[in-house]
C-alpha positions in Angstrom: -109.7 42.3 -146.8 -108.4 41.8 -150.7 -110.4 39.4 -151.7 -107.3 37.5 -153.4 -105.8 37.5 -149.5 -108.9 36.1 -147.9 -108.8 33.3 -150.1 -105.7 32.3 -149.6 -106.2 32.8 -145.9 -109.0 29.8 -146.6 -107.1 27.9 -148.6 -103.7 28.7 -146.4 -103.9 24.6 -145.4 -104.1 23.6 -149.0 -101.3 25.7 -149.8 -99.2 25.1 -147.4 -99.4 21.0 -148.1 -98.6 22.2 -151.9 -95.2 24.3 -150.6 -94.3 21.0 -148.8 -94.5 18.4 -151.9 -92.8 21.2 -153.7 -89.9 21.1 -150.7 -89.9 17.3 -150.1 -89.8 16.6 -154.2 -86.4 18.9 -154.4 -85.4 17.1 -151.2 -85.9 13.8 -152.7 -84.3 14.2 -156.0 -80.8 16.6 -154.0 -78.7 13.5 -155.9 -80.1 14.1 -159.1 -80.1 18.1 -159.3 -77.3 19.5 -161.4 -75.1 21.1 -159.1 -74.6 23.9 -161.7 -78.0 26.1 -162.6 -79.1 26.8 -165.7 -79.6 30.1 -166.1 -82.2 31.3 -169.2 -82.7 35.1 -169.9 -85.0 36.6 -167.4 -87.1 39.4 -169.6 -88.4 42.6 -167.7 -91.1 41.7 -165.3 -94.5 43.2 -165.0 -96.7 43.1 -162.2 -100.0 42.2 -162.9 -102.6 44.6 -161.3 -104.8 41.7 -160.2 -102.8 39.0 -157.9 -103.0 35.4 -159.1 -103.4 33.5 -156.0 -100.7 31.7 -153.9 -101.3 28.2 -155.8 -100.9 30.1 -159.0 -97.8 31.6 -157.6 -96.5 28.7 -157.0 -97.6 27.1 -160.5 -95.8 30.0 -162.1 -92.8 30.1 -159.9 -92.1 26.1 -160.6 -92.9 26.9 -164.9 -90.1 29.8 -164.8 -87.6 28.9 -162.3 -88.3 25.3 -161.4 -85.6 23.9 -163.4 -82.9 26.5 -162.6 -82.9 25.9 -158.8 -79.5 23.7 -158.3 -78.8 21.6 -155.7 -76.2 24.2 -153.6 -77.4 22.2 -150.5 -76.4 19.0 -151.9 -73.8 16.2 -151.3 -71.2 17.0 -154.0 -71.7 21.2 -153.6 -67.9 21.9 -153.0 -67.7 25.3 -153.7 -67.0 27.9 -151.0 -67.6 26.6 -148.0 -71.5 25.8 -148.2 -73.2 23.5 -145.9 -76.1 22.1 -146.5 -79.4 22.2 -144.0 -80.0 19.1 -141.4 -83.5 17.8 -141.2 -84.3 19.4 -137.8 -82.5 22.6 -138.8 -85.2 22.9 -141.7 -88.0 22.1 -139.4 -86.6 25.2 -137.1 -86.4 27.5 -140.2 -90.2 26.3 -140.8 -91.2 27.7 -137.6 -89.5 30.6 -137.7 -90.9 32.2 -140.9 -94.4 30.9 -139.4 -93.9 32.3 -136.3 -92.3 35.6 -137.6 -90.9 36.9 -134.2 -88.8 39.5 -134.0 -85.5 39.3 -132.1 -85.6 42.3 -129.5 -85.8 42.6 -125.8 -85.4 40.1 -122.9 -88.2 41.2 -121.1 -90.9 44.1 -120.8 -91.8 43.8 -124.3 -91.9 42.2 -128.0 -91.2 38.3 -127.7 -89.7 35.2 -126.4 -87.5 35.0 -129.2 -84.2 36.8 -127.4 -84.8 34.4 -124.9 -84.3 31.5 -127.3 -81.5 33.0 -128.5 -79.8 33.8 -125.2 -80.0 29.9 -124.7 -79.2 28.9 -128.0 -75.8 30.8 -127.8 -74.9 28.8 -124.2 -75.6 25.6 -126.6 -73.3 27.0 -129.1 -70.4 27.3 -126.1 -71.0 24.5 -124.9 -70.9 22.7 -128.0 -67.2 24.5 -129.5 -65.9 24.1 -124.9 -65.6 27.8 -125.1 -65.7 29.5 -121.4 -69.2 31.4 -120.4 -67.7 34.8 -120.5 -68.8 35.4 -123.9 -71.9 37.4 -125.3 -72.8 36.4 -128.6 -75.6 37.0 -130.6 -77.3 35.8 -134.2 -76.0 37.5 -137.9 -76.9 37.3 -141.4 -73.3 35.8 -141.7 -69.6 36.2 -141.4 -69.0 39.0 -143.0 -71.9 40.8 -140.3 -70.1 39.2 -138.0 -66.8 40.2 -138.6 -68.5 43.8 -138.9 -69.9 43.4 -135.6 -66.4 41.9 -133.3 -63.9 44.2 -135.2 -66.9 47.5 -134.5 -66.8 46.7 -131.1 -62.7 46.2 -131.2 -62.7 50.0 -133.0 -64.7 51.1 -130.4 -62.6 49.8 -127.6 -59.6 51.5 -129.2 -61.6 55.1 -129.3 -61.6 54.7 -126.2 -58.1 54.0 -125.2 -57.0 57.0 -127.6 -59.4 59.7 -125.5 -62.4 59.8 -127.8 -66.2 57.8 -129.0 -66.2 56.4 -132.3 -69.6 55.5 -132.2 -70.4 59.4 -131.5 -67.6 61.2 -132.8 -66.2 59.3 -135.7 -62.9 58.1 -136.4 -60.7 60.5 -135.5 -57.2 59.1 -136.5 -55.7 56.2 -137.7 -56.1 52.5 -136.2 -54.0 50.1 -136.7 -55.2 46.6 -138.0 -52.5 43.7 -138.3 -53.3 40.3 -140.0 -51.3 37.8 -142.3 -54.4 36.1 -144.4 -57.3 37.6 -143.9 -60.8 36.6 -145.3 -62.2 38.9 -147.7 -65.0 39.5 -145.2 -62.8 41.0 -143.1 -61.5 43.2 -145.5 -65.2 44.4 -146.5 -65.9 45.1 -142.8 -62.6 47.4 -142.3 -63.9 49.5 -145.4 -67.6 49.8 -143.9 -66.0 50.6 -140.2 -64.5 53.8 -142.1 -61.2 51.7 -141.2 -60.1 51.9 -144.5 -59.1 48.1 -146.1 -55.7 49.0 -147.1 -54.6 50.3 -144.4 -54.0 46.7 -142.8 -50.5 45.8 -142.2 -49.9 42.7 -143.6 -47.7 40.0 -141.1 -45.4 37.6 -143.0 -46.9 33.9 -143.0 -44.6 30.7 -142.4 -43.1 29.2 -145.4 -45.7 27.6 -147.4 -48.2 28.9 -144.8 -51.4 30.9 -144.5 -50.5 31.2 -140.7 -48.8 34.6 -139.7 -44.9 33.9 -138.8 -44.3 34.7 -134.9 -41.5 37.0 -136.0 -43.2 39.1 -138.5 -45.7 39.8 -135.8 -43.6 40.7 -133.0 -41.5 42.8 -135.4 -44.8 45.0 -136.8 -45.8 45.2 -132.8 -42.6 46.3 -132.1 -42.7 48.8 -134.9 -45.6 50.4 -133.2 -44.0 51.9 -130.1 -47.0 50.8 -127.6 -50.1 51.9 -129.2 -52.7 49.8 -128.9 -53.8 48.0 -132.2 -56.3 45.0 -133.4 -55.4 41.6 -134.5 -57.3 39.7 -136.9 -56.0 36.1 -136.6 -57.4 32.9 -138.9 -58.9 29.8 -137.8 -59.4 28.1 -140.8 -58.4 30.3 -144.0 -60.0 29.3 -147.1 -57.4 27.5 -149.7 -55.9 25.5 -146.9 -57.4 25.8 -143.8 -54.7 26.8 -141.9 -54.6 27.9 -138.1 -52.5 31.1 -136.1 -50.6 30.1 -133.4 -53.4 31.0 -130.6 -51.0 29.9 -127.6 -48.3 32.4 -128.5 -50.5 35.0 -129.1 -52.4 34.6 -125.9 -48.6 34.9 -124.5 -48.5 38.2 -126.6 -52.3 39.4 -124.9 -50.3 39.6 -121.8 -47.5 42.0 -122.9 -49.4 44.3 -124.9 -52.5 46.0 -125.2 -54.4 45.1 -128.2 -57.6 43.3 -129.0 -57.5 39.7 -130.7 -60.6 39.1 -133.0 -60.6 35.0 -134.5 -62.3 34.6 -137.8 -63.5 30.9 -137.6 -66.4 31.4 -139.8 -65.9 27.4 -140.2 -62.7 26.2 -138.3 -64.3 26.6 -134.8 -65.8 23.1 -135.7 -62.8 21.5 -135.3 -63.3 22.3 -131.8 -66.0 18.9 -132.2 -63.7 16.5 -132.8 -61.8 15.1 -130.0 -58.8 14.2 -132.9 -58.6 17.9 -134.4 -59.4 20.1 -131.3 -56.0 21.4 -130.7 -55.3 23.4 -133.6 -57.4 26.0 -131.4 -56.0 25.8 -128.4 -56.2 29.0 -126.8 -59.0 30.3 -128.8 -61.0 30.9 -125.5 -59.0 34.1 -124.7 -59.6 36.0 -127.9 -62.0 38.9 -127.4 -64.4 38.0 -130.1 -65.1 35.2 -132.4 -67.0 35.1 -136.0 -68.4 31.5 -136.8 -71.0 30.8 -139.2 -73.8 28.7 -139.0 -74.9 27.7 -142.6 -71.2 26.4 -143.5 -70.4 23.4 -140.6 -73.1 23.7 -138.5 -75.3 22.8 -141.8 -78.6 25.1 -141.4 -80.5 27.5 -143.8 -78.9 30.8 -145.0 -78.3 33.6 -143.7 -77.0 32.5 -140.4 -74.1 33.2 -139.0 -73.4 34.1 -134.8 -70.3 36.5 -132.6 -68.9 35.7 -129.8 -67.6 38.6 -128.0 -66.2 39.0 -124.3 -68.4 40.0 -121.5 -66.5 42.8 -120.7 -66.6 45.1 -123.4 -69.8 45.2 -122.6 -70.2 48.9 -122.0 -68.7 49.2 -125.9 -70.9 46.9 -127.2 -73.8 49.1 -125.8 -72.4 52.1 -126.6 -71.3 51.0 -130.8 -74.9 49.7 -131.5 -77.3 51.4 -129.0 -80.3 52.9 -129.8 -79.7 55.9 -128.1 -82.5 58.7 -129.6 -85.5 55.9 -129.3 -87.0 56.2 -125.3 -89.6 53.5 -126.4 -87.0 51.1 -126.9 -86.0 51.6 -122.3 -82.3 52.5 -121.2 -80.0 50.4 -122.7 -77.6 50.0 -120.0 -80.6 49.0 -117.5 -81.2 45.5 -119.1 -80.0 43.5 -121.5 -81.4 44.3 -125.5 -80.2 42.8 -128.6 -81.5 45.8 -130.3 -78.2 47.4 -128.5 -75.8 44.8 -128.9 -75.9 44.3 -132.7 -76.3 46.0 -136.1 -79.8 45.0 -136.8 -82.9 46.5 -134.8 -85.1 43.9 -136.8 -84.2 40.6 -137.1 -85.8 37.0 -137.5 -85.3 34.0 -135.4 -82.2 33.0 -136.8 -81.6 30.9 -133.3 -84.2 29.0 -134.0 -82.9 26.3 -136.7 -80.0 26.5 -134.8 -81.2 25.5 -131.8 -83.4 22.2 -133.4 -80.4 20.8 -135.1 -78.5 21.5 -131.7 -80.9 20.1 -129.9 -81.4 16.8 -132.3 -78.3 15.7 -133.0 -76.1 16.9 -130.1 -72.5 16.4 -129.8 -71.9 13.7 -130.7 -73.7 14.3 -134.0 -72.1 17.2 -134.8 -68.5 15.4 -134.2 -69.6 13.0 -136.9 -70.8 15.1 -139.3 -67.4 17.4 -138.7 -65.3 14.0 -138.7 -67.0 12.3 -141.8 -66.1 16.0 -143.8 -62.5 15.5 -142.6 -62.0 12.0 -144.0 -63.4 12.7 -147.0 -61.4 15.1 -147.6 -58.6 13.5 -146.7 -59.4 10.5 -148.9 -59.9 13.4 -151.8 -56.5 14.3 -151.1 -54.6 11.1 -151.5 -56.7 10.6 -155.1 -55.1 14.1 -156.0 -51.5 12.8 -154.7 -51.8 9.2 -156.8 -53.2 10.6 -159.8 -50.7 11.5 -162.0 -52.7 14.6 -163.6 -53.3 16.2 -160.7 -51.0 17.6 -157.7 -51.9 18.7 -153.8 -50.8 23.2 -153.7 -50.7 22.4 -150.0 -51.3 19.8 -147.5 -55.1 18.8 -146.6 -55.3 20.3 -143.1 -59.0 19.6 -142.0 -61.9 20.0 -145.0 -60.7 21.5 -147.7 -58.4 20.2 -150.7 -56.4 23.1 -152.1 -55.2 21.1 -156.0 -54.2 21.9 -160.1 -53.4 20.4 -162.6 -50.1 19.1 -163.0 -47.6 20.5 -164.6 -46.7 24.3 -165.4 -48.0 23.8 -169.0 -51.1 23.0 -167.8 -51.7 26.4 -165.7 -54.0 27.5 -168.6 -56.1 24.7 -168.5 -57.1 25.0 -165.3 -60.2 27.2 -165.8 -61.3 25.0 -168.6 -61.3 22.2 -166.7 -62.8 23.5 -163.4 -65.5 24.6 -166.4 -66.4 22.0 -168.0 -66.3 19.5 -164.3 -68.6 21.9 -163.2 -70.7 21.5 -166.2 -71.2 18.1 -165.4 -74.0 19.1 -163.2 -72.1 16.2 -161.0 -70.0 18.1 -158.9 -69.2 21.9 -158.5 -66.1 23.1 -157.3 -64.3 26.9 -157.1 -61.1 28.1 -158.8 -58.5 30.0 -156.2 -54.9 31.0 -156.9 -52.3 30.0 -154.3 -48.6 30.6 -154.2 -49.4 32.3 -157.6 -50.7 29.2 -159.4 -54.3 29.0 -160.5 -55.6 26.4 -158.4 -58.9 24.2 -157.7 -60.6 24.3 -153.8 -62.8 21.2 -152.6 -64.5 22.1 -149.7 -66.5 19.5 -147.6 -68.6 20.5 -145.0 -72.2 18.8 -146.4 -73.7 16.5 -144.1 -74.9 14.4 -146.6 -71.6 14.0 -148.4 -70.8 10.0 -148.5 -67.4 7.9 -149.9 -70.1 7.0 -153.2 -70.3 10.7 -153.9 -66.6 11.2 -153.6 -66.5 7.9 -156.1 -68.5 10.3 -158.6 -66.1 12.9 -158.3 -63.6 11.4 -159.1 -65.0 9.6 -162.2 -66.5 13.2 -163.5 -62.7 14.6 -162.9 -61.7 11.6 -165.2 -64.3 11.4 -167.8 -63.4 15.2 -168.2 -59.9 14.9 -168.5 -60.4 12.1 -171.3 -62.8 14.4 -173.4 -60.0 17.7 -172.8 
């Protein structure tokens, strides 16, 4: 053994108790961190011929980078839609590097890990009331996701039109409607060989992200019968806004087509008792994207699909292992090396399954609740102050706001600049209805009204210096 290793293997108790102050010193000061790194030029690295030790590692590691790690996972992160990581989800992330299992079969070989999984994903159902007919299994995040449900949906329609995708390739065109699609979904059309702009784009309602009834029955109806895919929103990202899930379940049982729901973070609406309905209907969609390091607050990358039961057979036959014998029949016994892009993949179930395990539903209903209030609280500050104005009405999490007044469109970015500078309080710009805009999201855990007091002061004290 390299002598280097060896010692470390010695020392691996001593430097693992190091790693841990490390963690519990950044974990301790999340208030303090500036929300916005500060990035120094990186020169060309080297690598040393001789290795330096893991306590040197880490020496060097906290001397060059130390003070550039922000705090993304902190209370007043509200840019994108980034959760932070509960307690018990970082004690399941722990275990699951240490542990290093790798997600494959059921039974007859590798680990217990797929069984964790398997379970984790009935707590996951059980904890968004969604029906047991799903399969689902554990991605990097929503855009694998996405690219998982909608390669499964293309799959399904090669079938319907005479031929295998999976084998043959895309052999003509598919059709792909959606009104405000994430970006995610976009990505995944182009690596499906779909093609991204080939979607056709449904109307939304007026001063909507949700797709307008008529615009979709008018594009179905343009399509003679063929059988298409729908990509429908729960939760888009400037205003979180919701399809109409109950008439297009009433749609699934005229036509033929398969009905994919990207809620990478509005299927936690689904735990509060007071917000539940804007997905009414959800649980007859054929697949679902939902990720787990926005609402469900645990570690990156982590992200999970839900997809019916009986596509099955397309599942298999879109992600199979089909020239590897070692790897047993496929269609004999269940194998989430068949059922998902990646042959190799950690125990991404497992912080997922301590967080669901520790805090249960009711915990999660709080955490979703508390996000909603403050945001709604967020939003009545925008509508009182004078210098700011809502672009749309706060629907669940996320405040959609600009400056006020068309002469201030081009301060916008300066502002969101130099708020963000603050190291207070990080935020993202967005355009809506073609005005440069300012999106809030809140889905931390350990977001409180006193942080939302901050913000508000940073948003003044900025304003006064502009």
């Amino acid at each position: 053994m390299n002598s280097t290793l060896q010692h470390d293997l010695i020392q691996i108790e001593e430097l693992l108790n190091l790693t841990q102050q490390e963690a519990l010193a950044f974990l301790a000061k999340i208030n303090e961190i500036p929300t916005t790194p500060v990035f120094e030029n990186c020169e060309k690295a080297k690598l040393n011929a001789e290795g330096i030790s893991g306590k040197e590692a880490l020496k060097l590691f906290k001397e060059r980078f130390g003070n550039m790690i922000n705090s993304s996972t902190g209370p007043r992160y509200l840019g994108y839609v980034t959760g932070g990581a509960t307690p018990a989800s970082i004690m399941g992330d722990w275990l699951a590097t240490v542990y290093d299992q790798n997600t494959q079969a059921v039974k007859g070989q590798g680990d217990l890990s797929a069984n964790i999984e398997l379970e984790t994903i009935q707590l996951l159902l059980d904890l968004f009331n969604l029906p047991s007919n799903f399969l689902g299994g554990f991605v990097t995040g929503a855009t694998m996701s996405n690219f998982t449900c909608l390669a499964v949906a293309r799959q399904w329609i090669g079938k319907l039109k005479g031929y295998d995708i999976a084998k043959e390739g895309v052999q003509s065109a598919i059709n792909i409607l959606s009104a405000t699609p994430h970006s995610s979904s976009l990505k995944s059309l182009s690596m499906l060989g779909l093609g991204s702009r080939n979607l056709i784009k449904i109307k939304t309602k007026t001063n909507r992200e949700a797709l307008d009834p008529k615009s979709l029955q008018e594009e179905i109806d343009q399509l003679n019968g063929e059988p298409f895919i729908l990509i429908s929103s729960a939760g888009t990202v400037n205003t979180v806004d919701f399809d109409d899930f109950i008439f297009i379940n009433e749609l699934k049982k005229k036509y033929n087509f398969w009905w994919h729901i990207d809620a990478a973070f509005g299927a936690f609406a689904a735990c509060s008792p007071r917000h539940k309905d804007v997905l009414n209907g959800w649980e007859h969609a054929d697949s679902i994207t939902i990720d787990g390091h926005k609402w469900l607050n645990v570690p990156y990358e982590n992200a999970f699909f839900f997809i019916d039961k009986k596509y099955k057979l397309e599942q298999i036959e879109t992600f199979q292992n089909s020239n590897a014998p070692y790897l047993g029949d496929p269609l004999e016994a269940f194998n989430y090396l068949n059922f998902l892009p990646e042959n190799s993949r950690r125990l991404k179930a497992l912080p997922v399954w301590f967080t669901l395990k520790a805090y249960g539903k009711i915990g999660y209903q709080d955490i979703v609740e508390n996000s909603i209030q403050l945001a709604a609280d967020f939003g009545k500050f925008i509508e009182k102050n004078q210098n700011f104005e809502l672009l749309a009405p706060v629907c669940l999490n996320t405040v959609c706001f600009t400056l006020s007044g068309e002469v201030n469109q081009e301060k916008v970015g300066d502002f969101l600049q130099k708020l963000n500078a603050t190291g207070k309080v990080f935020m993202t710009a967005t355009v809506y209805n073609n005005k440069k805009g300012i999106r809030a999201a809140f889905v931390n855990w350990l977001t409180t009204e006193n942080d939302l007091i901050i913000i508000q002061n940073m948003m003044g004290e900025v304003l006064n210096k502009s």
